[in-house]
C-alpha positions, 0 to 999 in steps of 0.5 A: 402454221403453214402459208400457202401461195394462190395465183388468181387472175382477175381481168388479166392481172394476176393476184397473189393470195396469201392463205394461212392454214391454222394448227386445226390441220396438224391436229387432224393429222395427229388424229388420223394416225392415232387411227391408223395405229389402232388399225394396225394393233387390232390386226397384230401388225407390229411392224406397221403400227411402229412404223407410224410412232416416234421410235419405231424400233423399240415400238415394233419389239414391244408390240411384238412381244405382247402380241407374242405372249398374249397367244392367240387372243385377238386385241380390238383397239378403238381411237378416242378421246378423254377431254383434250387426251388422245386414248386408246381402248384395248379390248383382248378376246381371251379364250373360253370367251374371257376377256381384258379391258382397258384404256391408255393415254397416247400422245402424237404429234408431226403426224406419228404417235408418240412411243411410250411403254404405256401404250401397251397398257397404263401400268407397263411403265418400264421399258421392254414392259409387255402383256403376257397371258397364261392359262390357269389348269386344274393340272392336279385334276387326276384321272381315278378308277372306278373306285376312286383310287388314283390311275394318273396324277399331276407329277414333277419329272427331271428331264436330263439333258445331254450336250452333244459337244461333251458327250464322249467324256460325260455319258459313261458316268451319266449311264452309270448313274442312271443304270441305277433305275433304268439298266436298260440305259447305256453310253453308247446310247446316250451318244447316239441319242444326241449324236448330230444335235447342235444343243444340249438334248433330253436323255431321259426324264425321271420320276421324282423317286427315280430322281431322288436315287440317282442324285444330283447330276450337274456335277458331270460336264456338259449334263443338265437338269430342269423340273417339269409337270406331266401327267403320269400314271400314279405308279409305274406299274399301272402303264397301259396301252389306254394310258394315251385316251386318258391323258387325252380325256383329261386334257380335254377336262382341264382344257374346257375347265381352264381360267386365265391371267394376264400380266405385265412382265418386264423384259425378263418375264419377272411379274410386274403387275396382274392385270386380270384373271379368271379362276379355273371351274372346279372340276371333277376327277376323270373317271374310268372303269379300269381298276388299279389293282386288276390293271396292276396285277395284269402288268405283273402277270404279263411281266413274267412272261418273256415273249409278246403277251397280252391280257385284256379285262371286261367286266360282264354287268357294266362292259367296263373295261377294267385292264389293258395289259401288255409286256415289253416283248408286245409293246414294240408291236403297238397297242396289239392288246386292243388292235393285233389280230391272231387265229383265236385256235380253240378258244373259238370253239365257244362260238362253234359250240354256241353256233352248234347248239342254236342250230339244234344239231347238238345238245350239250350231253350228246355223245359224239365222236372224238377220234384222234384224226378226221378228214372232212373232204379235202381237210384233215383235222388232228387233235393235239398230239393226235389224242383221241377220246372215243364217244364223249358228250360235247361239254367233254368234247369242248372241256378236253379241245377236241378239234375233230368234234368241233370240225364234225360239227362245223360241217353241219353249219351254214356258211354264214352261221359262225360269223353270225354267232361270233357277233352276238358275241361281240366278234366282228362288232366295230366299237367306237370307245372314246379314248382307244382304237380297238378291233375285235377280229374278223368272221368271214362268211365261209366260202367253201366246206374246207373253210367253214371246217377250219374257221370251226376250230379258229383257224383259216381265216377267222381272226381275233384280238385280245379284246375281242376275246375277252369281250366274247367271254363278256357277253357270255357271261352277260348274256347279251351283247357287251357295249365296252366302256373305258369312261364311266357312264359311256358304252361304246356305239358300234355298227351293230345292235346287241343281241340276247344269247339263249340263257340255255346255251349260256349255261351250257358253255358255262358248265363247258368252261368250268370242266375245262378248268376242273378235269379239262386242259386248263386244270392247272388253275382249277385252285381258282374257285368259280374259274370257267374257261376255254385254252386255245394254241392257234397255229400262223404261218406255215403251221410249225409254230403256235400261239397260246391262248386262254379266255375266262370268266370268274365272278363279274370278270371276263379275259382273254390272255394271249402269248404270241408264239407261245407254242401250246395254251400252257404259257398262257393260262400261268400268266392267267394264274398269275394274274387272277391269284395276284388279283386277290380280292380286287376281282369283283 
């Protein structure tokens, strides 16, 4: 009880009042604060809401430890009353519109709630006791190819961390042991991967077969080890440059379809008690169009094959895109299989010749002239080695890659003919894929007789990508304008409609790209049944070097092969034989 003094005056003598003011005062008091403490827990203020208990040291720890391992989920706490108990009711906002609900008992008193561990929850009776959620995934949810088999999969790594203080004695033994599945890795590496680190740092992560033969490495000063999942491709030799849309794809999956937990840990993190948890939704498997023995039998191509090399498969019926591949050479320059833009060279020439042909100023069996040199105005155009053929019909002409045929007949074209062509194709189309950034090349309108004549034989300013040449072949053999896919079910949107190509000009560049293959300048895989196709060397720069190119369509597959600077189309079309030979009975 408190007494307090009142000076009244009454007709100008002064009384003196005694009032006593009863513990009712104390106890509101006691309740504002419990308020305020439910003010400051629903705001995730920590420092506050200690400061208004008895010990607001071990309050403020606690409290910010379960604000810390309860992640964003967002707590409302609400001041009431159980009886003659003082309460506070939490109510956690979960993610994915789960949520936790419970009440505990508090006591106050001289104006402060009275600190106890079981304000965070009723069950956290030990000190350091604290909430700690964590999301349930369906980590093991693999991402599949079209005919189900595994492309990625949930797998534990060892990550092999080296402490830069130790360095100098341990990274010779520890190259020396990993060498045994990378040679790539050195000690001078190793070094100068931690050298001006002030904690032990992650050197290399290992595959569990990788770290099956390397061994125990914690015998060597200043290496450790820890166990991780990630998700990784189901075997090395499936990578690809797609491989980061499908992990993010498969994010996304496991992410919306996620459960969750909260528990009461002890300040070691050891599990206490399960307040609630919600289990994660069944989920289907991601699936893509890719198919692991194509994308298996591109990598192994590519592989043999020293400078930047890139191949690119589609299937024709679906638009799926069924490989990505590209080399080690290529890798240093970004996922160019899908995005680097090269002069096309002769491969273009089924544009010239479609573009020729639906203008009506050609026919598939017209003889025309082949001579081994031709100057259209200021252009001269040599054929390859300067060959020369005489009068043969187009089919020939185009089998053979007979520049100055082409040339001739880019002379009679509109300056908008082969850009108009080359997107009925697919060439010069944006697509939207989900999961990848692609660009298939560029067609410029030509702006002069030179250009139209150089743009004819996939020079001047004409421009493709791997993918974008293999989507050429693709609507080809479709017959229509592909919509490429890497999801199953999802054709990519683009910036322009698909267009019907004349089923008559699509068999005449058919029987085109078989003679190349049977008698033409790829007759080095005409022991591939069925094989059509189109080499092409494409010269860049100032004209001394060239790249090597080969595009094709067998049964329901259509690719595009380049070799960066591989000087002529003959690199090119053997990692293409390589490929479609290691493909076997995966082509479809």
């Amino acid at each position: 009880m408190r007494a307090i003094l009142i000076r009244l005056t009454r007709g100008g003598a002064a009384v003196v009042v005694t009032a006593a003011l009863a513990g009712s005062v104390v106890a509101c008091s006691d309740d504002d604060v419990v308020t305020k403490f439910a003010t400051a827990l629903s705001g995730r203020d920590a420092s506050h809401a200690a400061n208004l208990t008895s010990d607001p040291e071990s309050a403020a720890k606690a409290l910010q430890a379960t604000f810390d391992g309860m992640g964003t989920a967002t707590p409302t706490v609400t001041a009431g009353k159980d009886g003659e108990d003082r309460t506070l009711t939490w109510s956690w906002a979960l993610p994915r519109k789960h949520g936790v609900r419970f009440t505990t008992k508090v006591a106050a008193g001289g104006g402060k709630v009275t600190w106890e561990p079981t304000v965070v929850h009723p069950d956290a009776t030990v000190d350091g006791a604290r909430l700690l959620y964590a999301d349930e995934k369906p980590y093991t949810t693999p991402v599949v190819d079209r005919k189900n088999a595994p492309l990625m999969t949930w797998q534990t790594v060892t990550v092999v961390n080296l402490d830069p203080a130790k360095a100098a004695s341990a990274a010779d033994p520890l190259a020396t042991r990993l060498a045994a599945v990378d040679p790539s890795v050195t000690a001078a590496g190793l070094r100068k991967t931690v050298e001006g680190k002030d904690s032990p740092t992650a050197v290399i992560s290992l595959r569990a077969a990788d770290a099956k033969k390397v061994g125990p490495l914690t015998g060597i000063g200043g290496v450790t080890v820890r166990e991780e999942g990630r998700l990784l491709t189901a075997a090395p030799v499936l990578r690809s440059p797609v491989v980061s849309g499908l992990e993010e794809r498969w994010r996304r999956t496991v992410d919306d379809a996620a459960g969750s937990s909260v528990t009461i840990v002890d300040g070691a993190g050891k599990p206490l008690r399960l307040v609630d948890s919600f289990p994660a939704a069944q989920v289907e498997p991601v699936r893509t169009t890719l198919d692991a023995g194509l994308q298996r039998a591109a990598n192994l191509a590519v592989a043999g094959e020293k400078r930047a090399t890139m191949l690119v498969a589609i299937r024709p019926s679906t638009g799926g895109i069924l490989a990505v591949a590209q080399n080690a050479a290529a890798d240093g320059q970004g996922p160019v299989a899908l995005t680097g833009l090269y002069p096309p060279g002769s491969t273009f020439k089924t544009i010239t010749t479609a573009a020729a042909l639906d203008a009506k100023i050609t026919t598939p069996d017209a003889e025309l002239a082949c001579p081994g040199r031709a100057t259209f105005g200021d252009r001269t155009i040599p054929n390859e080695n300067e060959f020369a053929l005489g009068t043969v019909p187009l089919h020939t002409a185009f089998a053979k890659s007979c520049n100055t045929t082409m040339a001739g007949l880019g002379t009679k074209l509109g300056d908008t003919a082969l850009t108009d062509t080359a997107k009925r194709f697919g060439l010069g189309v944006d697509y939207t894929i989900p999961g990848i950034t692609t660009v298939t090349g560029s067609v410029p309108a030509a702006r002069t007789p030179a250009e139209r004549v150089e743009e004819s034989i996939g020079q001047g300013r004409v421009t493709a990508s791997p993918f974008g040449m293999a989507v050429v072949e693709a609507s080809l053999a479709a017959r229509n304008t592909v919509r490429p896919a890497l999801f199953d079910g999802e054709p990519a949107p683009a910036n322009a409609q698909p267009q019907p190509i004349d089923p008559g000009i699509a068999n005449a560049l058919r029987t085109a790209m078989r003679e190349t293959v049977t008698s033409g300048t790829a007759t080095a895989l005409r022991d591939i049944g069925g094989l059509g196709g189109k080499t092409g060397t494409a010269e860049f720069g100032d004209n001394t070097h060239a790249h090597g190119w080969f595009a094709g369509i067998v049964g329901d597959l259509a690719f595009a092969t380049l070799v960066v600077s591989g000087e002529s189309s003959a690199p090119a079309v053997a990692v293409s034989g390589a490929f479609l030979r290691g493909a076997g009975g995966d082509l479809p």
